[in-house]
Every structure is written in structure tokens, then in C-alpha cells.
C-alpha positions as protocol buffer text, in pm:
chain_id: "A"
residue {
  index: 1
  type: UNK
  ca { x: 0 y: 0 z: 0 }
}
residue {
  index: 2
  type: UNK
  ca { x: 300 y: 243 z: 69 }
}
residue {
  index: 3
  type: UNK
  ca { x: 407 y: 124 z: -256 }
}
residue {
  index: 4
  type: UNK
  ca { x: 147 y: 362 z: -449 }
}
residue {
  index: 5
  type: UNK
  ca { x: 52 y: 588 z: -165 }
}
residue {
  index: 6
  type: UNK
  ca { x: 426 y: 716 z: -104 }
}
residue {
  index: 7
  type: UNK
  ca { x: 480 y: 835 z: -487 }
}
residue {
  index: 8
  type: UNK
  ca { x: 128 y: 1026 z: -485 }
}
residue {
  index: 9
  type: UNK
  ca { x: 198 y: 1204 z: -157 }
}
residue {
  index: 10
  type: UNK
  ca { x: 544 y: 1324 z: -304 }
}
residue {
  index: 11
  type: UNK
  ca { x: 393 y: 1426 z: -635 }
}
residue {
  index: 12
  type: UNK
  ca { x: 166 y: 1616 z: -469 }
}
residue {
  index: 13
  type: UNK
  ca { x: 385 y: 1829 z: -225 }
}
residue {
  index: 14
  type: UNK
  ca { x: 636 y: 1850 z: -481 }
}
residue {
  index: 15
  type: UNK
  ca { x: 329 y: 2036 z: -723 }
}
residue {
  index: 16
  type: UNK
  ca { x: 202 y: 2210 z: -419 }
}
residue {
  index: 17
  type: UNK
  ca { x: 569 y: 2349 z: -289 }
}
residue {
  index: 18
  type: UNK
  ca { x: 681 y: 2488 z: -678 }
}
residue {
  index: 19
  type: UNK
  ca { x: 302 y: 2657 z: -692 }
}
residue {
  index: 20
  type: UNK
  ca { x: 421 y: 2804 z: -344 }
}
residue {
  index: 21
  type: UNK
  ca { x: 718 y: 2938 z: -493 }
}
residue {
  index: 22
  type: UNK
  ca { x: 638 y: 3026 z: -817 }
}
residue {
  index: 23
  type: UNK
  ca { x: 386 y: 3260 z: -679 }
}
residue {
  index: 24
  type: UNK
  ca { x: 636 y: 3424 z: -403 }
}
residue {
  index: 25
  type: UNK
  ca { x: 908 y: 3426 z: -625 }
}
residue {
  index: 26
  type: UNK
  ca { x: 1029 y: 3691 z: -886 }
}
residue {
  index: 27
  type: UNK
  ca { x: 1122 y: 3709 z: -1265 }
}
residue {
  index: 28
  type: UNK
  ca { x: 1462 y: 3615 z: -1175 }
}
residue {
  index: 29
  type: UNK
  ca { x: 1353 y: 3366 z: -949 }
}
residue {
  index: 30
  type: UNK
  ca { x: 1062 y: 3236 z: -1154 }
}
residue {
  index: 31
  type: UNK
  ca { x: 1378 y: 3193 z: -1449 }
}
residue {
  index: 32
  type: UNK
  ca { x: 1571 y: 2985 z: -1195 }
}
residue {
  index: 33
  type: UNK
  ca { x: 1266 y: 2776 z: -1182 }
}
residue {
  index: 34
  type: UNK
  ca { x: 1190 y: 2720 z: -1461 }
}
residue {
  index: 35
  type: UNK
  ca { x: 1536 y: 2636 z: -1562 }
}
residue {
  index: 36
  type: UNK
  ca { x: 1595 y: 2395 z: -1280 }
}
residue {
  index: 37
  type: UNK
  ca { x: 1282 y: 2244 z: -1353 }
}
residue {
  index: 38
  type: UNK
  ca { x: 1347 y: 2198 z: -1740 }
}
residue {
  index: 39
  type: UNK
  ca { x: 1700 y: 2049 z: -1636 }
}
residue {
  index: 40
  type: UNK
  ca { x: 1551 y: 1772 z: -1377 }
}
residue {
  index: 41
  type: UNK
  ca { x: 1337 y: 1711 z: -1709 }
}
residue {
  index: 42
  type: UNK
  ca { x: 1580 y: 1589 z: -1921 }
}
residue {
  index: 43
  type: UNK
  ca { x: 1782 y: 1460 z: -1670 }
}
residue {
  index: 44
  type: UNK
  ca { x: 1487 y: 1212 z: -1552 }
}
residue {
  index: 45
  type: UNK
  ca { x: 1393 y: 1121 z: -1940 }
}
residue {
  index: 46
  type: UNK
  ca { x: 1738 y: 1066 z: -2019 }
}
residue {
  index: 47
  type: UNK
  ca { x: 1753 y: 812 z: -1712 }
}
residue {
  index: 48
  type: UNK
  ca { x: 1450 y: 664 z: -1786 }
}
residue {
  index: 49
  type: UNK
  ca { x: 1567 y: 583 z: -2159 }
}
residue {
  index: 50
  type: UNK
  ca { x: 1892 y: 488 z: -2057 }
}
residue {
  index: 51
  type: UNK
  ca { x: 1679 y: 245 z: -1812 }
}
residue {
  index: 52
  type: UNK
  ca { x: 1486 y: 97 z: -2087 }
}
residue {
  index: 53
  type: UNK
  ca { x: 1759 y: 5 z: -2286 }
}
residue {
  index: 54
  type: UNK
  ca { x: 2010 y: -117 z: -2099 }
}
């Protein structure tokens, strides 16, 4: 049960705590953002490809 409750609970503070920020935040920090965001982005596909084929 922890199994599929754990990942939902972290989605979900992880979406509510960049909302929090984003809206706190200013142009340079909503840049920083948005950057570091992008970057975990490719970072996770690129895992996740290298996963499937290996």
C-alpha cells in the first residue's frame, strides 16, 4: 500500500511546494525555476531511456 501511496503524496507536495514558490518568487527567481525544472526534465527522461535500454 505504501508502494502507491508514497509516490502520490510526493507528487503532490512537490506540485504544491513549486506553486508556493512560483507565486512568491520573482522574474529572476521564476527563471531559476523554470530552468531547474526543465533540467531535472531531461535529466529524468534521459535516465528513464537509458533504463529501458540497458
Amino acid at each position: 500500500m505504501i508502494k502507491f501511496l508514497l509516490p502520490i503524496v510526493i507528487f503532490i507536495a512537490a506540485v504544491y511546494g513549486i506553486s508556493y514558490f512560483w507565486t512568491n518568487s520573482s522574474t529572476k527567481g521564476k527563471k531559476s525555476i523554470a530552468l531547474s525544472l526543465i533540467i531535472a526534465l531531461i535529466i529524468c527522461i534521459s535516465l528513464i531511456i537509458y533504463l529501458i535500454i540497458d
